[in-house]
N, C-alpha and C positions, 0 to 999 in steps of 0.2 A: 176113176180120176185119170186124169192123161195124166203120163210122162213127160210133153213134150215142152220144152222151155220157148218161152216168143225169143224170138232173135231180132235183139238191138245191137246198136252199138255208135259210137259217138267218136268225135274228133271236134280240137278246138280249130276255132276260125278266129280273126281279129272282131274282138267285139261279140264273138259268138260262140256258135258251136253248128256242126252237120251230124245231123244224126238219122241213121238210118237205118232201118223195119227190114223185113221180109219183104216187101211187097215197092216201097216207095224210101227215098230219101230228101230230106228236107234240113234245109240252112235256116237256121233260127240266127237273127244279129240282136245287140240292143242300141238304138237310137239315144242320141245326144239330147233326149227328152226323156230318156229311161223311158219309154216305151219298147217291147218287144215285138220287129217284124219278120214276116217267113217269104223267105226267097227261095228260088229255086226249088219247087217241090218236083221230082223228076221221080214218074214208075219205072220199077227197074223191071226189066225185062227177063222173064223166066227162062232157061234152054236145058233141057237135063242132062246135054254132054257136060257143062258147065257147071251142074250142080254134083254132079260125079266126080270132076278134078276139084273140087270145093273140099273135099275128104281126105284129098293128099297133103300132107303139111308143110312143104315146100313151097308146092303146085298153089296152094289153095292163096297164096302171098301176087303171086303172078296173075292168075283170076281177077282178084280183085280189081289188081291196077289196072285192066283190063274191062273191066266193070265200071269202073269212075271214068274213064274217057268217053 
């Protein structure tokens, strides 16, 4: 059995939420029909300098924001 945990994680939006995977991040909203639609699905882009400063616990706050623009 792996050790390895999937890596999510979520933030609220108006009406929604962004949540984003390893690989991809996607905006989920809900419609004034109570329907649920997905916006913005955007791949996030791999670089392993980036995934190195991802480990520093500072650093890894800086990355990010860096990673959402």
């Amino acid at each position: 059995m792996s050790n390895k945990q999937p890596a999510y994680g979520g933030q609220a939006v108006i009406e929604g939420v962004m949540m984003g995977g390893k690989y991809t991040t996607v905006t989920a909203v809900r419609r004034k029909d109570h329907s649920i639609s997905y916006f913005f699905e955007c791949p996030k882009k791999q670089s392993p300098l980036m995934n190195k400063f991802k480990k520093v616990p500072f650093v890894r706050g800086i990355v990010g924001i860096l990673e959402a623009s």
